[in-house]
N, C-alpha and C positions, 0 to 999 in steps of 0.2 A: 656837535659839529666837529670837534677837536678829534676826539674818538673814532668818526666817520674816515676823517682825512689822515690818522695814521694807522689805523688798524682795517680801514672798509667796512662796506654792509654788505647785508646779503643780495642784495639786484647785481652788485658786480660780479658777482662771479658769474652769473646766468650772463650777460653782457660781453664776458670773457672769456668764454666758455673753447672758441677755435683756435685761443694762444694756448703755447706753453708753460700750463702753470706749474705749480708748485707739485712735489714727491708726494706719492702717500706710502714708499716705502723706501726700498735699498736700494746702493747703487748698480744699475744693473751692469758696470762693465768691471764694476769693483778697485775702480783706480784708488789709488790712495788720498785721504781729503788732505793730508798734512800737504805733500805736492800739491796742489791744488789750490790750498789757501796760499803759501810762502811763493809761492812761483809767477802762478795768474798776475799779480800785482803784488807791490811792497804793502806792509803793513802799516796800517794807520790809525793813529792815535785816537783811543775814544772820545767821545764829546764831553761825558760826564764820568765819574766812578762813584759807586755806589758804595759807602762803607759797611753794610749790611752782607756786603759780596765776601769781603775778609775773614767773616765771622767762621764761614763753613769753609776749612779748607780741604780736609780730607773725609772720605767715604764714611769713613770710621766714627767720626765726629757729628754727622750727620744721622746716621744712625743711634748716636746714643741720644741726639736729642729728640729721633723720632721716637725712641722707644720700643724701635723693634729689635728681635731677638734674633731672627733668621737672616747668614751672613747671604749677600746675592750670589746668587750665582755664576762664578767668572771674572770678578771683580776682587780686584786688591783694594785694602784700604786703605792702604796708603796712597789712593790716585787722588788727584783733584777732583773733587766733590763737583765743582761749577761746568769742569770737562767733559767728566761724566753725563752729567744731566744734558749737554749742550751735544756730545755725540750720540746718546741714545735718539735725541729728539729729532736731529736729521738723517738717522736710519729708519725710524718708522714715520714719519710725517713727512720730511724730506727740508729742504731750504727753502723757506717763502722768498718771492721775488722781489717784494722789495727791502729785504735784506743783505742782498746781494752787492758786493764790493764791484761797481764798475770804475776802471781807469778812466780819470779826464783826461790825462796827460796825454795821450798814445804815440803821438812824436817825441816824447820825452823817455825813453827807454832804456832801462838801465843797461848796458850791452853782455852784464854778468843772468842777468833775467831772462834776456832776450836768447841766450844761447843755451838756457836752460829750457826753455819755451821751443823750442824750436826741434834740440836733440831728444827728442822725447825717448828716446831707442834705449841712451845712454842711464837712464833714472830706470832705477828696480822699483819694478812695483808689487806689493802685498799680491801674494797670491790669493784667490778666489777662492768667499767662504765658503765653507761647508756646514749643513745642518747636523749636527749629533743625530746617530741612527735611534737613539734611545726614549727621546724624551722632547717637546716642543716645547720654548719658548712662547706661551700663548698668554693671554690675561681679557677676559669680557671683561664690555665697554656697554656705554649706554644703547639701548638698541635703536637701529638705525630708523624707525620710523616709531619710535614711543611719542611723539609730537601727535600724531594721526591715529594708525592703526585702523583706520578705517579702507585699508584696499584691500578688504574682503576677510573672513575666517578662515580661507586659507590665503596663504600669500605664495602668488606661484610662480613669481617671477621678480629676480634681483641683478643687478651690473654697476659695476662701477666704470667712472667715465677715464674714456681713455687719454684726457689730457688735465682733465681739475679734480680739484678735490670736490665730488659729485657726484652721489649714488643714485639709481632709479630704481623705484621698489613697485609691485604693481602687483594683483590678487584677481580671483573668483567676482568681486563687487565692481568691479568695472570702474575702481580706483587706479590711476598710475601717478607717483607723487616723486618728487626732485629732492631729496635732503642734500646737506652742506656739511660733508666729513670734516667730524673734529674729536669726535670720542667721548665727546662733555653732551652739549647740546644736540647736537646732530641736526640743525636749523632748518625746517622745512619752507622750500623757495617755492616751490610751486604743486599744486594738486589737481592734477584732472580727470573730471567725471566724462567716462565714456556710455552712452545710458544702452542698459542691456546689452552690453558686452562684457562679457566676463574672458579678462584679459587671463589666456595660456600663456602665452611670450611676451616676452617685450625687450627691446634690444637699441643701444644708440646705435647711430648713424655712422660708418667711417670717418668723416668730416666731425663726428659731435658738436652739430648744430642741431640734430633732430634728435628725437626716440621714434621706433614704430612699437606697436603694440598687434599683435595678433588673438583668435581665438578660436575654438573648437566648432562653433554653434554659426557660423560664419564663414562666407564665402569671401567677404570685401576686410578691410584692415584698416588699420587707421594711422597718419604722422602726426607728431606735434613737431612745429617749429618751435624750438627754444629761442629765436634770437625774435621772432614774430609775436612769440604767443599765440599762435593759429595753430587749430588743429584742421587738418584738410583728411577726409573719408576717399577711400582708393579703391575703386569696385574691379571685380573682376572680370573677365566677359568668362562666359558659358563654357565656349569651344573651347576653351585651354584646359576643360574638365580639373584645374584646381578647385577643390571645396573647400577648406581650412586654413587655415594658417596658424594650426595650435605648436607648431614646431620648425622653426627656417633659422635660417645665421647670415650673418651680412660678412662678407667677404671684408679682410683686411686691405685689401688695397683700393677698393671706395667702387667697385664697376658691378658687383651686384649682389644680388639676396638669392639667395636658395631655400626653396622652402620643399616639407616631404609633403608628400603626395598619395593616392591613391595607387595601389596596383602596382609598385613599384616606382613609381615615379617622382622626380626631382624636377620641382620646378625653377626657374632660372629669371628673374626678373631685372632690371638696371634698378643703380641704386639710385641715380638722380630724378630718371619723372617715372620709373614704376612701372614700368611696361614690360610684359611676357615677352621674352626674345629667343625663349626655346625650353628645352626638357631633356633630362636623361633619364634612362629606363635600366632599370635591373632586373634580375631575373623573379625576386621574392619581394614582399611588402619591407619597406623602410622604415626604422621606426624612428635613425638619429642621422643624423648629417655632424662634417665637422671639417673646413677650410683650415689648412696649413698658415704658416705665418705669412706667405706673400702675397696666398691667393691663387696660385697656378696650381694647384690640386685639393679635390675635394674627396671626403671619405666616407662612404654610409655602412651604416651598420642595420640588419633587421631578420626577419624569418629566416629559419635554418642557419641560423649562425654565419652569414653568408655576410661579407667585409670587401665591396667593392671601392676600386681606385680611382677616379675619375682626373681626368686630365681638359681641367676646366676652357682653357682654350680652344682643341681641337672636340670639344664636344664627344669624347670617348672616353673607353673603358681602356686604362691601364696596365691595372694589375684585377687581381679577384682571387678572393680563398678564402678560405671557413674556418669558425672561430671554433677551435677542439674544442669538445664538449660543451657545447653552446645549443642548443633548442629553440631561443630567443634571444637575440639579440636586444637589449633595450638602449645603451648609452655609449658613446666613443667620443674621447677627446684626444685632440695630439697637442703634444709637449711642445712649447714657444720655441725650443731649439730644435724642431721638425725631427728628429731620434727618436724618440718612444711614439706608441701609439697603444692605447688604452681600450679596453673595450668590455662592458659590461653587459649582466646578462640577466635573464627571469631566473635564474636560481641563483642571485645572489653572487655572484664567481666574475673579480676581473681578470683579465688574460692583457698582457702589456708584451707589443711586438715591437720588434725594432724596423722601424719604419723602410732599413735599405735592404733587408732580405722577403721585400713583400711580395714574390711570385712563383708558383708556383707549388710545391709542399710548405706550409709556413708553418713552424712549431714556435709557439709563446716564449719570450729569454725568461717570463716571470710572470706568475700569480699567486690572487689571495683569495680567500673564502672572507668576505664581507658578511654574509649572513646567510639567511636562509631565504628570501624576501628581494624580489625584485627589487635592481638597482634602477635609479630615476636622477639622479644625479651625478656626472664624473667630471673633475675638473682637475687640472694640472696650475700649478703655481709658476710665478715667471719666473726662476729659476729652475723649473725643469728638476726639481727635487722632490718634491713634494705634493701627491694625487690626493683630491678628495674627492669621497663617495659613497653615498647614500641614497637610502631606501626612505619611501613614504608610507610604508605598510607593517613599520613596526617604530615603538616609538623611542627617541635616540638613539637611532641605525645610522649613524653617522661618522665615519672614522677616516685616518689620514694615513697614506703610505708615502715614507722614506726611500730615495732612491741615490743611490743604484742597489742598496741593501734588502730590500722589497721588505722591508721591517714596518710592523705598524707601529705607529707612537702611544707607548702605555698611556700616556697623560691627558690622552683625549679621546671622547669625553671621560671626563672626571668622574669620579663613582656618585657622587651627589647631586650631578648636573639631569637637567629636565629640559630640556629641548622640544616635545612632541613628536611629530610626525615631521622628519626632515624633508621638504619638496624640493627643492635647489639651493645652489652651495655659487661662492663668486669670493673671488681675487681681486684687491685690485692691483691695480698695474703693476707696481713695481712689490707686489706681496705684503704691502706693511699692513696692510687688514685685510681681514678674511668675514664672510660673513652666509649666515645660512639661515632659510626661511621655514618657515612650519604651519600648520593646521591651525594654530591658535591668535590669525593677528598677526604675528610677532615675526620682524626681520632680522634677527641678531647678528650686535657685530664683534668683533674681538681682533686684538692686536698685538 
């Protein structure tokens, strides 16, 4: 019980799921933590000290008693050893909540605090990191669904939740299961059997109270309520001529789902009760959709290379132009900071446009030859740095482009690594894990 009440189990996080929980990586405005800690409140005395803490004071010392040989990477040894471990751990995991120093006092303010607090203008802040063009910072973790492995032989569908530490993993077996990011365990809260649905997508809900799940073999689609436990089946009517739902994206600002369509067309549903409330039509078959960060424009990609603009309000075409050298279009993602926009193809080739010169003649500011082998995978990191994308038709076709350098990172994958058939790749929020699914079971995660 003691364990319950200061560390939690696993039902509260599913219970907690539409607050603001804890980081699963960096900060995305990249304030400085030192301001932050000294500023926010005064400093306060610990409850306890551990004299096991004294033992290790420097990097250097730690190292000799682990016994390894290879100095880290970017690190002096001379730092504090407890520092260290203590900033790595809320750049990639983030600060748990109830770790968090809150003020009792708040009528009690010190007026040297308070005008530090207030001048924010006046305080230099660290400027915004940058990833090295050369080499990734990466390390696999246990994989995200070794608990199960039962959402099918291939796994075709993975996202992390956009406010907990919370992945949904979902396959071919009409598995879609809930794990509880940690990088040790990976705690599976919840598993549900969709029977003869073999789940293509599966995507949370803007709100993340729900997941939906889609499929190829299907007209209708299905929600689980996380905070219910209900799963509710969502049919389609006829006349709206959608057949599938093996490929849609739910808009970041919570007002609806777009799903492709036959013949061109995009279909437009509400995200709150599900209801067809219109379509847009392009000129070729669509193979990818992909909603900007607010939600006021959408982006398809599909036959002929053809990259139209949609301007989700007024139900129209914005911009349109053709991806050079493109025959097929298969995949488009755009960058958290709406600047790039990405777009993959059947022969292997992304072409990366800047998002404010889209009308008219459009030539690419950057591309790469990914392979040879159709890409089924393209995702941008929330730093706007870093593209991932991969093929499922060859096995470890999986790689990361550097940006603005359009450099790929030598380090990934590793000459030894085995991944299979990569089907989809996922960020979570704030980038502190990365994770890609394959042909074999298996969701891998890394950090």
């Amino acid at each position: 019980r003691l364990e319950k009440l200061v560390l939690g189990d696993a039902s509260y996080v599913l219970q907690n799921l539409s607050r603001k929980g804890g980081d699963s990586g960096t900060d995305s405005d990249g304030s400085d933590v030192q301001f932050s800690d000294t500023l926010a409140s005064p400093r306060r005395e610990p409850a306890w000290k551990d004299d096991d803490d004294c033992v290790l004071r420097r990097v250097e010392d730690a190292i000799q008693m682990q016994g390894c040989r290879k100095r880290p990477f970017g690190v002096d040894l001379r730092d504090d050893y407890g520092e260290l471990m203590r900033r790595k751990f809320q750049t990639m995991v983030g600060e748990p909540t109830w770790a968090k120093l809150t003020s009792k006092t708040k009528g009690k303010r010190d007026p040297a605090v308070f005008f530090f607090q207030s001048c924010g203008n006046l305080i230099v802040r660290r400027s915004k990191d940058y990833l090295p063009k050369t080499t990734l910072d990466i390390k696999r973790l246990a994989s995200l669904n070794s608990e199960t492995r039962n959402e099918g032989p291939i796994v075709k569908a993975v996202e992390f939740h956009h406010k907990s530490t919370v992945a949904l993993v979902a396959g071919l077996s009409g598995v879609a299961s809930i794990f509880q990011v940690d990088g040790r365990s990976n705690n599976k809260l919840a598993s549900i059997h969709f029977d003869r649905f073999p789940v293509r997508c599966a995507k949370f809900s803007s709100d993340g109270e729900q997941f939906i799940v889609g499929s190829q073999h299907h007209t209708h689609f299905y929600c689980y309520d996380m905070m219910e436990g209900r799963t509710v089946k969502v049919p389609v009517h006829h006349n709206t001529h959608q057949t599938n739902m093996k490929r849609f994206e739910v808009s970041p600002d919570g007002r609806l789902i777009a799903v492709c369509g036959k013949f061109g067309s995009i279909h437009l549903m509400t995200s709150a009760s599900k209801e067809w409330v219109g379509h847009l039509k392009a000129n070729n078959n669509v193979s990818d959709i992909a909603f900007n960060s607010d939600g006021s424009l959408l982006y398809s990609h599909g036959e002929c290379g053809e990259v139209t603009v949609w301007d989700v309000r007024r139900r129209c075409c914005q911009a349109r132009f053709y991806d050079e050298g493109c025959l097929t279009g298969t995949r488009i993602a755009v960058s958290p900071n709406d600047q790039l926009l990405a777009c993959g193809s059947s022969s292997g080739v992304v072409n990366v446009f800047d998002t404010k010169t889209l009308s008219g003649s459009v030539s690419a500011t950057g591309g790469t030859l990914s392979g040879v082998t159709p890409l089924k995978a393209v995702m941008f990191d929330s730093t706007s740095q870093v593209l991932a994308m991969a093929s499922d038709e060859k096995h470890n076709a999986v790689k990361m482009l550097h940006f603005p350098s359009m450099t790929v990172f030598s380090n990934f994958p590793s000459l030894n690594s085995s991944y299979g058939r990569v089907q989809e790749v996922a960020f979570s929020p704030n980038s502190g894990y990365f994770s890609l699914t394959n042909n074999l079971s298996t969701a891998f995660l890394f950090r």
